[in-house]
C-alpha positions in Angstrom: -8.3 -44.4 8.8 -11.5 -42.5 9.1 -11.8 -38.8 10.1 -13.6 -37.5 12.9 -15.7 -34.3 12.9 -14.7 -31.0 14.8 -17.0 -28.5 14.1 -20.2 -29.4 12.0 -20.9 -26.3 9.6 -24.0 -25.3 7.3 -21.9 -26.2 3.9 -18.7 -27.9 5.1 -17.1 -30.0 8.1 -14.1 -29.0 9.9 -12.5 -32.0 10.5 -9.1 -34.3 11.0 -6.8 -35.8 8.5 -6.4 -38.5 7.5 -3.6 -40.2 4.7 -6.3 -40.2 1.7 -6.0 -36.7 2.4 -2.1 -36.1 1.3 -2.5 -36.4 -2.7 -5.2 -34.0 -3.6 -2.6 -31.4 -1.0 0.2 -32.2 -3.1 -2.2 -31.5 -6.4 -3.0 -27.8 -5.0 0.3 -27.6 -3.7 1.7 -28.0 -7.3 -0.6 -25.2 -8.4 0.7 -22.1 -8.7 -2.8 -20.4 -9.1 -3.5 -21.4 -5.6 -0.6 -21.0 -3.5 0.4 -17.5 -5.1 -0.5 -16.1 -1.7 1.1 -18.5 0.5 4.6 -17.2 1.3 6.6 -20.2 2.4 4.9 -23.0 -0.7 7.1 -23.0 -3.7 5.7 -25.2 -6.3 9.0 -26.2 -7.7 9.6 -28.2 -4.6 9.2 -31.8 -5.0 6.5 -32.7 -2.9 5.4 -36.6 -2.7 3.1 -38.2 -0.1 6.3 -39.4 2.1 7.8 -35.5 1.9 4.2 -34.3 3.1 3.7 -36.9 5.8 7.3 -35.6 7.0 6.6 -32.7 6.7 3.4 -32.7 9.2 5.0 -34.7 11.5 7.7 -32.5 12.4 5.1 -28.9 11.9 3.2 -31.4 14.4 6.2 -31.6 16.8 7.0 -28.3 16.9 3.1 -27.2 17.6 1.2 -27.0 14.7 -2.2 -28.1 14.7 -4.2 -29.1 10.6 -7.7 -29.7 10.2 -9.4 -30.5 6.3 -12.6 -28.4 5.5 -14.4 -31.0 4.2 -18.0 -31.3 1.9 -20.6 -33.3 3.7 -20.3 -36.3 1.4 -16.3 -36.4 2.9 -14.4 -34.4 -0.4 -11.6 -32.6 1.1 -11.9 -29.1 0.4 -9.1 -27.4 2.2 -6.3 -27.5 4.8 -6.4 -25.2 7.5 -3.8 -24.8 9.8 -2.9 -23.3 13.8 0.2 -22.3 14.7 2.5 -19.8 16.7 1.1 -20.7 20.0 1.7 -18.2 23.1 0.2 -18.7 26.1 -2.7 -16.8 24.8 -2.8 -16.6 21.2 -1.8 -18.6 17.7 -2.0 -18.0 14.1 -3.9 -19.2 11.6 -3.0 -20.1 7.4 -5.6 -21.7 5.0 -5.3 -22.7 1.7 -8.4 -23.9 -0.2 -8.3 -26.7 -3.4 -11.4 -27.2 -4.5 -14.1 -24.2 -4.3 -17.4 -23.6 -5.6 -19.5 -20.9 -8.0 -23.0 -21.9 -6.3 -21.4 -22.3 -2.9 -18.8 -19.2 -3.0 -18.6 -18.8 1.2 -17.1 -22.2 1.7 -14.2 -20.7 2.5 -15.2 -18.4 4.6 -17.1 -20.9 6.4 -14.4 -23.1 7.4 -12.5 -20.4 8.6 -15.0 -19.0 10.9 -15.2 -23.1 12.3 -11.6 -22.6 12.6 -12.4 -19.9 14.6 -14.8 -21.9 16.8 -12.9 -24.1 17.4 -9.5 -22.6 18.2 -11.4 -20.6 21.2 -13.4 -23.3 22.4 -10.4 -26.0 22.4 -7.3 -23.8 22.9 -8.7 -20.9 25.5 -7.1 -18.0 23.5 -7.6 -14.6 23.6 -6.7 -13.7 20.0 -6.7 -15.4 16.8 -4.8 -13.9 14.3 -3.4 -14.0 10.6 -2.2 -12.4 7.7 -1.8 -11.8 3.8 0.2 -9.8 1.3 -1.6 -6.3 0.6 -2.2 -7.0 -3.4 -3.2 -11.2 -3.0 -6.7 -10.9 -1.9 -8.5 -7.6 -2.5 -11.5 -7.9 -0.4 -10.2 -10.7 1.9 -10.2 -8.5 4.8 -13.3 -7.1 4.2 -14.9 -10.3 4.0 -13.2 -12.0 7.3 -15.1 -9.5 8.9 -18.1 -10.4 8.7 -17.0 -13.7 11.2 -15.0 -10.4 13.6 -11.7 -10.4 12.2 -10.8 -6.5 12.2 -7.4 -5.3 10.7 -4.1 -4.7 13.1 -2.4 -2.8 10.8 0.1 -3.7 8.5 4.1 -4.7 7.9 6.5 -3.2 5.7 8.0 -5.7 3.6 6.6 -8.5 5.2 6.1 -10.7 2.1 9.2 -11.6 0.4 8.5 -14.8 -2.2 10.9 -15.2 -4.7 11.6 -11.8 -6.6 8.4 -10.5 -4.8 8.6 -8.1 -2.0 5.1 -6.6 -0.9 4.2 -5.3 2.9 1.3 -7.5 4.4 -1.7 -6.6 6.0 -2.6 -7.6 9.5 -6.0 -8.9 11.4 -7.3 -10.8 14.1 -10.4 -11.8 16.2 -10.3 -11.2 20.1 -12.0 -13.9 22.1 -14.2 -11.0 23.5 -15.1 -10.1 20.2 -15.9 -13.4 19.4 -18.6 -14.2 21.8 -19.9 -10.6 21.5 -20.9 -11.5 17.9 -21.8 -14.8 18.8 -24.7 -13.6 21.1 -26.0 -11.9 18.3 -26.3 -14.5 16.2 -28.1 -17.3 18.6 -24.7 -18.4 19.9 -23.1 -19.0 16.1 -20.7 -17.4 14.7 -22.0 -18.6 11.5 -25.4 -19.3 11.6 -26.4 -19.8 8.0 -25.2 -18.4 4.4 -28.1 -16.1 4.2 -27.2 -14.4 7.4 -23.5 -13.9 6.4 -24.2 -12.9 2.6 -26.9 -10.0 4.1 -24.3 -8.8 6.6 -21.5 -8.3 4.0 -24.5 -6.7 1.8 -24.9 -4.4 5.0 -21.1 -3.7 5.8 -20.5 -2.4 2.3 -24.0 -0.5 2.3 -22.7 0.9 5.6 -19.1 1.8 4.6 -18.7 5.2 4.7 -15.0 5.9 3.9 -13.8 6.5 0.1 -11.8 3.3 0.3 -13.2 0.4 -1.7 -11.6 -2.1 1.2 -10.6 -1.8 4.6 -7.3 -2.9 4.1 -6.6 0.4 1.4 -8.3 2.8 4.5 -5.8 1.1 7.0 -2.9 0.7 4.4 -2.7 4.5 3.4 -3.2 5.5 7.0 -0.3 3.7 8.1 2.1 4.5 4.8 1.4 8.3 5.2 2.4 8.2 8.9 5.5 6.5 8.1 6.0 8.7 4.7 5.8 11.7 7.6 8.2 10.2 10.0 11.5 9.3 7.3 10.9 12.8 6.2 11.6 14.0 9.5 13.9 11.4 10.4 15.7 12.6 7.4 15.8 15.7 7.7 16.9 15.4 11.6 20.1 14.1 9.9 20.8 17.8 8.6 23.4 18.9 11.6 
C-alpha cells in the first residue's frame, strides 16, 4: 500500500499511513527516551503490529485523524496526530522517531504542515495542544515561530505514573494563521532560513527576564493562584 502526500514541506512530507509504517511506531513506542512526554504511552505495554493496527482503528472510529512526517526518499520520521474535534476546533499530539543534527527543525516543520493542513481540510478556528511544564523547555518558545501562542496553563494536568506536573497550554487561531501566512508569501513555513532567523529575532526581541515563555506565563498564573488560596484560606477564619 503506497502513501499519498498531504502537505509537501521544504525538509519532510506530511503524509498517510500506511502498514510498513506500524514497526518503526512500535520501536519509538518502546523507547522511553521518546515518549517521556507523552502522557497516555507506557512502554511496558505490549505493543505488536496487530495491537497498533487495533489500536488506530478504533482512535479512527472515534475521530482521530494520523498522518507520518515523512523524509523525501519515503523514511518515516514521525506520527502526528488530530483529535478532540468540536465544531470548531481539535487537538493536536506528535511524537517524533527518527530526528536529525544537520536538519534539527524537522519537527517543527511537520508540525507547522499539520497546521496547514488541519485549517485548510477541517475549517477550524483553533488548533490547539499541550505539554508537561518541565518536558520540553523551549518547546513553546519554538512553536511560535509557526503562531502558536500560550493559553495558559493547568494545575496538575500531567499525571504519568508517580509523576504529577501541571501542563502548559497553546494554540494557533485560524486568524492568526493566515495573518502570518501573508507575511510569509502565503507559507506558513517558507524555508529553514526564514524560520531559524525569526527564532534568532524572537529571542533578540524578548524583553522579559524569563528565559521561555512558558516560565513568564507559568509564574504569572501560579502567583495569581498562590494569591487566591491565601485568601480563600483565610476567608475560612469565621
Amino acid at each position: 500500500m503506497s502513501y499519498k502526500i498531504l502537505q509537501e514541506g521544504c525538509c519532510v512530507n506530511l503524509t498517510t499511513v500506511t502498514e510498513s509504517d506500524f514497526q518503526p511506531w512500535i520501536n519509538w513506542l518502546m523507547d522511553t527516551r521518546l515518549t517521556s512526554n507523552l502522557q497516555s504511552v507506557n512502554v511496558n505495554d505490549l505493543h505488536t503490529i496487530e495491537s497498533q493496527i487495533n489500536y488506530i482503528a478504533d482512535e479512527i472510529k472515534n475521530g482521530r485523524y494520523f498522518y507520518v512526517a515523512r523524509s523525501h526518499t519515503g523514511l518515516p520520521l514521525g506520527i502526528l496526530t488530530l483529535k478532540g474535534f468540536t465544531s470548531a476546533s481539535a487537538h493536536f499530539t506528535i511524537l517524533f522517531g527518527v530526528t536529525s543534527r544537520e536538519k534539527p527543525l524537522i519537527p517543527l516543520e511537520s508540525t507547522a504542515l499539520l497546521v496547514e493542513h488541519a485549517f485548510s481540510m477541517f475549517n477550524l478556528k483553533r488548533l490547539e495542544g499541550g505539554t508537561r511544564i518541565n518536558g520540553l523547555k523551549g518547546y513553546v518558545d519554538r512553536l511560535s515561530a509557526i503562531g502558536f501562542l500560550p493559553d495558559g496553563m493547568q494545575v496538575a494536568g500531567w499525571v504519568k505514573d508517580d509523576s504529577v506536573e501541571s501542563t502548559i497550554r497553546f494554540s494557533i487561531t485560524e486568524s492568526f494563521f493566515y495573518e502570518i501566512c501573508s507575511l510569509r508569501n502565503g507559507k506558513l513555513w517558507p524555508s529553514d532560513e526564514y524560520i531559524s532567523k525569526v527564532l534568532m529575532n524572537f529571542k533578540r526581541l524578548k524583553t522579559k527576564r524569563f528565559n521561555y515563555i512558558s516560565d513568564q506565563y507559568i509564574k504569572s498564573i501560579t502567583d495569581l493562584n498562590s494569591e487566591h488560596k491565601f485568601i480563600l484560606l483565610n476567608a475560612q477564619k469565621m
